[in-house]
C-alpha positions, 0 to 999 in steps of 0.5 A, a space after each residue: 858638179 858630178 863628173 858624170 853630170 853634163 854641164 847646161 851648155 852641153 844639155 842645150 846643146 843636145 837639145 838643139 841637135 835633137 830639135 833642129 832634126 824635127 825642123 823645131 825652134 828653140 828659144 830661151 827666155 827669162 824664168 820667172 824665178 830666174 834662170 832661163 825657160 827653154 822652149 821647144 816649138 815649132 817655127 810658126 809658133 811665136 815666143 814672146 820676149 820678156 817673162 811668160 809667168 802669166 802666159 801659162 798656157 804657152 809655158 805648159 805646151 812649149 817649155 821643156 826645161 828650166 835651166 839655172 845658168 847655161 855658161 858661155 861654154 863647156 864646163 863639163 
């Protein structure tokens, strides 16, 4: 990794700061080529568990990022 690239952990991090100030949800789910599908939704929108490959409707709407791995903690 780029010193100048900020790790997954640091990127979601940034996107749960800026989400939680719209009153927005954000949940990870599996992709569907692995890695991690993050979603930025409104708190009465339900994301299902389990892999939303078929749902793509929900997909184009709420996923904002599609993440590889996302460590445990900062490794920037």
């Amino acid at each position: 990794m780029s010193e100048l690239t900020p790790c997954n952990f640091c990127n979601l991090r940034r996107v749960r700061a800026r989400v939680k100030k719209k009153g927005w949800k954000v949940t990870l789910r599996t992709g569907w080529r692995g890695g991690k599908d993050v979603y930025v939704h409104p708190p009465d929108v339900e994301i299902p568990k389990g892999q939303l490959a078929d749902d793509h409707e929900l997909r184009e709407k709420y996923c904002g990022i599609w993440m590889m791995e996302i460590p445990s903690s900062c490794i920037c």
